[in-house]
N, C-alpha and C positions, 0 to 999 in steps of 0.2 A: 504494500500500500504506500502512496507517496504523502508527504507531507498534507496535499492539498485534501486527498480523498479521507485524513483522519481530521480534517478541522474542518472539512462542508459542513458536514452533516449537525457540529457542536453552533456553529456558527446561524446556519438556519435554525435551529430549535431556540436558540436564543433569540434570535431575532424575531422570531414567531410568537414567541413569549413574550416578549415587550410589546409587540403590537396589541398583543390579547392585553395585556396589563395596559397598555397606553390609553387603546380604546375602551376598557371597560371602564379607569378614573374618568374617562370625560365624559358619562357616563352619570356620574354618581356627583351629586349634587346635594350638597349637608346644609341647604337653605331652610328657611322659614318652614316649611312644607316636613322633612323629616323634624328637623327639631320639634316642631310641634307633635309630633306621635310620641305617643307612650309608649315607653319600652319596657322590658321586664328588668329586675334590678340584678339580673346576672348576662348582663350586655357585657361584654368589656367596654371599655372607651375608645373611643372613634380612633385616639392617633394607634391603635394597637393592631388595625386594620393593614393598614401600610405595608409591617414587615411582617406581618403573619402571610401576607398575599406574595411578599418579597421573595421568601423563604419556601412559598407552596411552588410561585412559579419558577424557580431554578431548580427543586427537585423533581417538574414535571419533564422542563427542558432534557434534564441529565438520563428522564426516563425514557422519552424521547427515541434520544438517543442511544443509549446502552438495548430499547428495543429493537431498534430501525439496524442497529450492528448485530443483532446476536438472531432474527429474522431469519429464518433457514430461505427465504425463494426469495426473488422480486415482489410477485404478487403479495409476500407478507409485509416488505418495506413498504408497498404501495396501504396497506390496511393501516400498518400505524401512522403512516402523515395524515389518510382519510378521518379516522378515529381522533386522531389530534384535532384537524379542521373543524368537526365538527364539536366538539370540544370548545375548541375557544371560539367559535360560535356561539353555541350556548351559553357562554361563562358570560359573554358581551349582551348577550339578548336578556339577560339576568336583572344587570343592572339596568337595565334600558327600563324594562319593565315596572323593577322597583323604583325607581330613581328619576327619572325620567317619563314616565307616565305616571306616577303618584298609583302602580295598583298593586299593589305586594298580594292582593289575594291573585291574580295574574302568576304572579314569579312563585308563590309557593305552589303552583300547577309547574311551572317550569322547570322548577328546582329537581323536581321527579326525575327529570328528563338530563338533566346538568348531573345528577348522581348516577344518572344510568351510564352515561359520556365518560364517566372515570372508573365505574364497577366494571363493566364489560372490557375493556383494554386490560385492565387488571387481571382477569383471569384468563386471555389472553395473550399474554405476554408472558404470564407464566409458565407458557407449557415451554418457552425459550428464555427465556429471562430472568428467577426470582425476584434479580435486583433490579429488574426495569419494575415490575408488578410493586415490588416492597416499595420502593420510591413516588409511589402516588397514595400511599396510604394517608399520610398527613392529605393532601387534597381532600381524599375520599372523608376525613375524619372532620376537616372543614368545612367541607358543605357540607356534611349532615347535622354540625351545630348551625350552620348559617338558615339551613331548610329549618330545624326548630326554633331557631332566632324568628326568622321572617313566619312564623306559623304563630306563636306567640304576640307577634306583632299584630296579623290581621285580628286577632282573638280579641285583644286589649283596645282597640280601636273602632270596633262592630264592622270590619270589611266587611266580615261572611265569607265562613269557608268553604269553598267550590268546589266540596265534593262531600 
């Protein structure tokens, strides 16, 4: 392998990452609108957000990665960037939802779909990868505090919950 074909692959998932991270902040809007929602009093505080999301997306990158290398075919490297794409899709359409349409009862419908986006790659990747699998578990363990965060949130505020 040369130089270049072991730093593509780190280089794209990184930069793929921060696009997901770039667009999902601009996104997210902590105006008048969320401050006024009740939250539950095991929120952590807003700036805790940041490098919790810091920290999830360099070890989704690195899974990425360590998946897209250890991919027995083509067709499998083509499954993890799909699986990714769709991924930070989801993760963007999240905030949008929350944040930008003011309807968290919306995003906790989506949030289903955003857990589904990191469980399935997970056990997929496992049958190549432990340490690609293992390395999304924080994600996986994030949104499913974020999905009872945002569940809690519509509860406390009479969104109604859509299902």
């Amino acid at each position: 392998m040369t130089k270049s074909s072991l730093w593509l692959p780190v280089l794209a998932a990184a930069s793929a990452a921060m696009v997901v991270a770039i667009l999902g902040a601009s996104m997210t809007d902590l105006g008048p609108w969320y401050e006024g929602l009740k939250k539950p009093d095991w929120q952590p505080p807003d700036w805790a957000f940041g490098p919790a999301w810091t920290v999830i997306f360099a070890a989704a990158a690195l899974s990425g990665v360590t998946a897209w290398r250890h991919a027995p075919t083509d067709a499998s490297r083509e499954w993890v960037i799909g699986l990714f794409a769709i991924n930070g899709i989801l993760n963007i359409l999240w905030s949008a939802l929350f944040f930008r349409l003011h309807r968290p009862d919306w995003a906790i419908v989506e949030v289903g779909f955003l857990w589904f986006s990191i469980f399935v790659p997970m056990i997929i990747f496992a049958r190549y990868s432990k340490a690609a699998s293992l390395l999304l578990v924080p994600y996986l363990a994030w949104v499913t505090f974020a999905a009872l965060l945002n569940f809690e949130i519509v509860k406390l505020n009479g969104f109604g919950v859509p299902f």
